[in-house]
N, C-alpha and C positions, 0 to 999 in steps of 0.2 A: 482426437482429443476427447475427454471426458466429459464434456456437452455437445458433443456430436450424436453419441447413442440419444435414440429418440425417446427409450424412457428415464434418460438422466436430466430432462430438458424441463424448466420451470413454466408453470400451464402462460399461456398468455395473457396479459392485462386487457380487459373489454374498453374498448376506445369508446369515449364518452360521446353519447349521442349532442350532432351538431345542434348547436343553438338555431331557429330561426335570425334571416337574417333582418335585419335593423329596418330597411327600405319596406321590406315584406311586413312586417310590424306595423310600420307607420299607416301604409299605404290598409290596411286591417279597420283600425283605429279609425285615419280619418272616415272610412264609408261608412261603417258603425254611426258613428256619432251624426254623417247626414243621415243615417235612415231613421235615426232619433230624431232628428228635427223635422223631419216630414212626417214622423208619429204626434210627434205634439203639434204642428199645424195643424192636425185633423182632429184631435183631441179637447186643443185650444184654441182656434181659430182666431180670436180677439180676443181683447184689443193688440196691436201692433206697434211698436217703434221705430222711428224712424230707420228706414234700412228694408222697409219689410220683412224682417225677419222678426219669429214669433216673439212676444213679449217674452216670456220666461227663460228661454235660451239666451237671448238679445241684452235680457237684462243682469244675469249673472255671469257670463261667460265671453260675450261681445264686448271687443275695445272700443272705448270710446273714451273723451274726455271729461262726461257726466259718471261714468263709473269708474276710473281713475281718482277722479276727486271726492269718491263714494270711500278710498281704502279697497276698491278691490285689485288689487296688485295681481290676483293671479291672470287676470283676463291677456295682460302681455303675451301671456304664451298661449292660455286655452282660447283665445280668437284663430290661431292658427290653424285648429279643428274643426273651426265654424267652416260650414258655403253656404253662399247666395242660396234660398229653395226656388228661387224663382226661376230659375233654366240651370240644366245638368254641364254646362258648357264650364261654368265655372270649375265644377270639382272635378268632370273630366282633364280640363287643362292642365290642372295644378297635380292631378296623380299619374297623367302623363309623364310630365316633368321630373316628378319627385322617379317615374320607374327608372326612364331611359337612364335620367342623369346620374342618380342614385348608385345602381347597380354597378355601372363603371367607378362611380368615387368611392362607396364602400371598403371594398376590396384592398383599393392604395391608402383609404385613409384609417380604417380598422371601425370597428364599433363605436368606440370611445368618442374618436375626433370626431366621425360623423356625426354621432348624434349632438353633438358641440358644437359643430357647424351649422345644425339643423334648427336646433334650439336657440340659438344664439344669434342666427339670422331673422328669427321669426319676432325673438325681443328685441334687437337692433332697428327693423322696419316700424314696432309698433312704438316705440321710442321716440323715430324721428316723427312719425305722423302725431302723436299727441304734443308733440313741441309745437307744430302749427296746426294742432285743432285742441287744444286744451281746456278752449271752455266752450267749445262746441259740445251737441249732443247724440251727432250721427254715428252710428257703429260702424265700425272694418272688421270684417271676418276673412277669413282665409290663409290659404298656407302661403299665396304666391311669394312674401319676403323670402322663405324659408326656400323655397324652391329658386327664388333667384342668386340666395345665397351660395345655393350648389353649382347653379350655372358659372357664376363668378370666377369660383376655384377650379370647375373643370375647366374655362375657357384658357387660365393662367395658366393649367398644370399641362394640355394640350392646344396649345395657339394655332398649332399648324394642322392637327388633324383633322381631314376634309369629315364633315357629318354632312348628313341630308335632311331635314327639314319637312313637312308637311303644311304650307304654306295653305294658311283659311283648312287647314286638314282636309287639304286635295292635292294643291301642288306640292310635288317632291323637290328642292333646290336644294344644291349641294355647297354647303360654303363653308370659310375654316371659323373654328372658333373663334378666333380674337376677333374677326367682322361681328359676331353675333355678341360680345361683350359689347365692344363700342356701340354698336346698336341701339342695346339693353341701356346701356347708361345714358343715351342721347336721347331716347322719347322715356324713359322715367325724371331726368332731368327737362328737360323741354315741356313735359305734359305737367310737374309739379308747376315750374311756373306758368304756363300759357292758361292751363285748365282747371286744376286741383285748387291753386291758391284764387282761382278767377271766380269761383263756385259754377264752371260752365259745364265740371264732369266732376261725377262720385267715383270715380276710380283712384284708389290711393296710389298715386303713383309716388305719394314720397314713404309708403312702406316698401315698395319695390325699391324704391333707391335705398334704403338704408339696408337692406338684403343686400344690394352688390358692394354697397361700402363696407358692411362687414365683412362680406365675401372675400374682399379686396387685402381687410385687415388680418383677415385668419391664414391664409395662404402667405403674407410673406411674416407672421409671430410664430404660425403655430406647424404649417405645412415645410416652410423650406429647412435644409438640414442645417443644423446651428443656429435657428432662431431663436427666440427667448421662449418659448413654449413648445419647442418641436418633442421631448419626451412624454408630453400628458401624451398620457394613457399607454406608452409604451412598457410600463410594469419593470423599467430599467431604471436603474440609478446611476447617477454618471459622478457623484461625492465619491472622493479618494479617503480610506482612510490615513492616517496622520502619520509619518516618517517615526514617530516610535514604536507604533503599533506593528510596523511593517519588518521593523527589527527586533522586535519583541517576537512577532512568531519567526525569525528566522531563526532566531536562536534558541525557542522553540524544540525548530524540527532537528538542530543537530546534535539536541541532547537523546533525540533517540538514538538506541542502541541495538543494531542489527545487522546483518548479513544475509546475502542469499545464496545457497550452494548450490549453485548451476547444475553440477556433474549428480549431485545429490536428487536436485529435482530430476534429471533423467529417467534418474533409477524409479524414481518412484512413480514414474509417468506409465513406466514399462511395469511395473508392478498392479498399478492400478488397470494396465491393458489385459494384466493376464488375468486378474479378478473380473473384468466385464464381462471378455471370452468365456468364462466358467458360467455367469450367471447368461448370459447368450444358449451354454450347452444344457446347464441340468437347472438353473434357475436360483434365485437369492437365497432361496432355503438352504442352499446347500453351501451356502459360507459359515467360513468358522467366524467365531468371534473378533479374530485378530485379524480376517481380510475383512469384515467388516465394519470395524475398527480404522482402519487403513484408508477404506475406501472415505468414511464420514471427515478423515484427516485432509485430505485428501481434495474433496468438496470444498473445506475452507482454503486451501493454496489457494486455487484455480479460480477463485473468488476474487482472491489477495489482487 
């Protein structure tokens, strides 16, 4: 055929350099942003808000229910950047989480949803938590909603797939997801009521709970196939155009007027074999006008 010869062949298109991925990003981001808060605790030392964490970060970026009632709406999401500076235990846990679980969910859920699920778990936790600390003035930082959100939808999307655990990160136990959902939802529910609403513990466990109830939400809206949201971020449209439209171009394409002559194309296939052969022997120069003529005609068929 006439793009088999390898100087008739069109150069190749440069495959576009891969995007970093999403988990990788995130995981980027949040350390960034602790080695910035351990800059300005040495920078600014004092004074402090409650939370221990620096005044300045604490106060513009930490959720709470004194800066919600301030107008600063962005904190919903930019708390989920913050960690505890007082032990690395926190943001190790939480980028933990985001790697392992991340990197599997990624993949099946695409860019788009993830970062939806990610987002969207971090403003669902810090949602519920300011519902019952609304006129409190204690800050929550961290990602855990957002990391529990992914837990959620992995444990849904693989119930049975035995994982391993690093238990106090020593012990290895092996157990299936849906145990480690139910889990998740029985000491974030048990600890909101027993501890969080008791004032006995500052651990927000009603941000982790609204990360698994989002969690919960996005995998059967937006995860399962025919959900009400399963195309976001698909870049597919599932709208039909309208029964005139569809007879409109059909009738259309039968106003063209053509033919194709088979036995014709032969010839001319054998035509164009004997001009390649030539330019093979003595080289392009050495066509006349009319085999190279022929051969440009030729190009366009084999296109067609």
């Amino acid at each position: 055929m006439l793009y088999d010869r390898p100087y008739m062949r069109q150069p190749q298109a440069h495959h576009p350099t891969q995007r970093m991925p999403v988990v990788t990003l995130l995981l980027i981001i949040t350390i960034c942003v602790f080695v910035l808060q351990q800059l300005f605790n040495v920078l600014f030392p004092n004074p402090y808000l409650p939370g221990n964490e620096n005044a300045f970060m604490a106060q513009w970026f930490a959720l709470s229910g004194e800066n919600f009632r301030a107008l600063k709406i962005w904190t919903l999401l930019s708390y989920s950047f913050l960690h505890s500076t007082q032990s690395l235990m926190h943001l190790i846990g939480n980028m933990l989480g985001l790697f392992f679980i991340g990197r599997i969910l990624e993949p099946i859920l695409g860019r788009h949803k993830f970062l939806l699920l990610y987002f969207s778990g971090a403003v669902c936790g810090g949602l519920l938590y300011l519902l019952l600390h609304f006129s409190g003035s204690t800050v929550v930082v961290g990602a855990s909603a957002a990391v529990f959100a992914l837990l959620t939808v992995f444990c849904q999307i693989h119930p049975e797939r035995p994982i391993t655990l690093l238990l106090f990160f020593i012990l290895p136990v092996t157990v299936k997801p849906r145990y480690v959902f139910w889990a998740s939802l029985a000491i974030s529910a048990l600890g909101l009521l027993f501890y969080e609403l008791s004032g006995r513990s500052h651990l927000a466990h009603s941000a982790h709970l609204g990360g698994i109830l989002l969690g919960l939400v996005f995998y059967r809206t937006v995860y399962l196939p025919g959900s009400i949201f399963s195309t976001f971020g698909s870049g597919k449209s599932h709208i039909r155009p309208p029964e005139w439209l569809k007879r409109h171009a059909k009738k259309g394409a039968e106003k063209l007027d053509y033919s194709v002559n088979r036995s014709r194309r032969s010839d001319r296939q054998k035509e164009v074999d004997r001009i390649l052969d030539k330019i093979n022997t003595s080289g392009f120069g050495s066509l006349s006008e009319a085999e190279k003529s022929t051969l440009e005609r030729a190009k366009d068929l084999f296109n067609s």
